[in-house]
C-alpha positions, 0 to 999 in steps of 0.5 A: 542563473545558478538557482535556476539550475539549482532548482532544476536539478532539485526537482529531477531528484525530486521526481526521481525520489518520488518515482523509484522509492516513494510510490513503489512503497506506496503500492506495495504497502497496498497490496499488503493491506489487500492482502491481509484485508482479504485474508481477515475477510475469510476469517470472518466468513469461516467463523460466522458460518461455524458459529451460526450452524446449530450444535444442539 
């Protein structure tokens, strides 16, 4: 009886882990790299359009 209850507790702190900490890092370490992809995107369009007009 005592694993039982064990085992229960254990997977409440588990999906209380997992909820709180885990996932919410997850999406921002998301957004973060949305960001810096998007940001990287830009740049790589300002430098081909700068490079590609004619300085002759």
């Amino acid at each position: 009886m005592g694993r039982i209850v064990a085992m229960a507790l254990g997977t409440v702190a588990a999906a209380f882990v997992l909820f709180n900490f885990i996932l919410p890092m997850v999406t921002m370490l998301f957004k973060v790299a949305l960001v810096i992809g998007v940001i990287a995107l830009v740049v790589f369009i300002a430098v081909r359009v700068i490079s590609g007009s004619p300085s002759r």
